[in-house]
N, C-alpha and C positions, 0 to 999 in steps of 0.2 A: 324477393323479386330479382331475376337477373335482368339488365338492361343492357341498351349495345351505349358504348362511351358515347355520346351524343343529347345536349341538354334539351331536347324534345321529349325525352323521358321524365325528366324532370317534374312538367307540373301530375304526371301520372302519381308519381309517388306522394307528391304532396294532396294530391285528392285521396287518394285510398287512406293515405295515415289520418288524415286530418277527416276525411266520413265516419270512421272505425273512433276516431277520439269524441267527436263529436256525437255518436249514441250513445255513447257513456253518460255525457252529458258534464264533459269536461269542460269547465271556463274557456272561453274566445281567447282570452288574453295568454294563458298558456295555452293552447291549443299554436296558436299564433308565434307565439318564443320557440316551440318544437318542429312547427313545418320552417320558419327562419334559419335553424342551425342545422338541420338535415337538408334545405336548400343548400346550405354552404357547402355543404360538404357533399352534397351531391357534385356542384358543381366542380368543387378541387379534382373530384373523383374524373368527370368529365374532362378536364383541363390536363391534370398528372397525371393520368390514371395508368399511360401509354407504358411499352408495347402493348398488354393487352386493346382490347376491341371490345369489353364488355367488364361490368360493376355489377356488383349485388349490394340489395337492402334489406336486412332483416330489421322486423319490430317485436317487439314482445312489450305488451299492455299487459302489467296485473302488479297484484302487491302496492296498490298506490302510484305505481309509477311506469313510468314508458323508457324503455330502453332499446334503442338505433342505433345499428351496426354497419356503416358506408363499407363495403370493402372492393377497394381497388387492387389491377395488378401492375400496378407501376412499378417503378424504381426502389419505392420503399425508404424515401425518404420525407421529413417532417421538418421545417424551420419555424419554431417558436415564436414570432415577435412578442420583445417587450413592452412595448407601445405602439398606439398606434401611428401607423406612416403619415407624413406629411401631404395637405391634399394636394398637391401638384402629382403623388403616388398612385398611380391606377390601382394597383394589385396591394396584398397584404392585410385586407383588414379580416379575411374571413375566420379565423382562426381565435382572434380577438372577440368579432361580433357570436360565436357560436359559445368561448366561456361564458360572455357573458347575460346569454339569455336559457345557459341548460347548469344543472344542479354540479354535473360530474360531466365531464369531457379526458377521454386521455383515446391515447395514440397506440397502434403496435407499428412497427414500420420494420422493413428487414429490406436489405437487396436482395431481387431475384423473388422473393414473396410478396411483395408488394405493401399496400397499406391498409387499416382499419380503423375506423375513426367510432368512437364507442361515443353516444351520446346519454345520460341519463336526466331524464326530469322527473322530479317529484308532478302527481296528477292534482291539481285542483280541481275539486266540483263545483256545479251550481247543483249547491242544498235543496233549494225551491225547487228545481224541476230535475231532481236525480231520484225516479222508481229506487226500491230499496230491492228489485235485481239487477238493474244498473250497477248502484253501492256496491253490491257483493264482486259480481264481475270487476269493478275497477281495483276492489281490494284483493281479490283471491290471486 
């Protein structure tokens, strides 16, 4: 999905990803940790994203797992916190909250290219109510 830099797009993405996970018949709870860390980083994308005026999101569901691709055309820079900021700190925690609810998180960043923010989670099911071509699709 291409979007214009503007977090009114936002809960768009998070509908479609989270409809598309949820026929699978993926657990609420990861369901929930993957629209959270693709929030974040939608948002950075929204926030940093500048000069451009627009962000894309790719998903790809299969193999078990869901893999999000934010990419911005900002500055193409990325600041790591090692902890998180004190609350009196508005900003900093998204980058923290997004390791810690997806499997693999990493970064491309370059000036003048902009940034990509790569999310991957392992998929959990509900057993009980996952069709066995659900299963297949969530694995294939």
């Amino acid at each position: 999905m291409a979007l214009p830099r503007e977090a009114i797009g936002i809960p768009m993405v998070r509908r479609v990803l989270g409809d598309s996970l949820r026929s699978l018949h993926v657990t609420e709870t990861c369901v929930s940790d993957i629209l959270l860390a693709v929030s974040e980083a939608c948002g950075n994308a929204v926030r940093h994203g500048g000069p451009a005026n627009r962000y894309q999101v790719e998903a790809a569901i299969g193999y078990g797992r869901c893999d999000v691709r934010v990419i911005d055309g900002g500055h193409g820079q990325v600041r790591l916190p090692d902890r998180y900021p004190s609350s009196d700190v508005e900003n900093g925690r998204g980058i923290l909250i997004m390791q810690a609810v997806v499997d693999e998180l990493s970064f491309d960043a370059a000036p003048g290219r902009g940034t990509t923010v790569h999310l991957r989670k392992r998929l959990d099911l509900d057993e009980e109510a996952v069709p066995a071509r659900s299963r297949q699709l969530a694995s294939v």
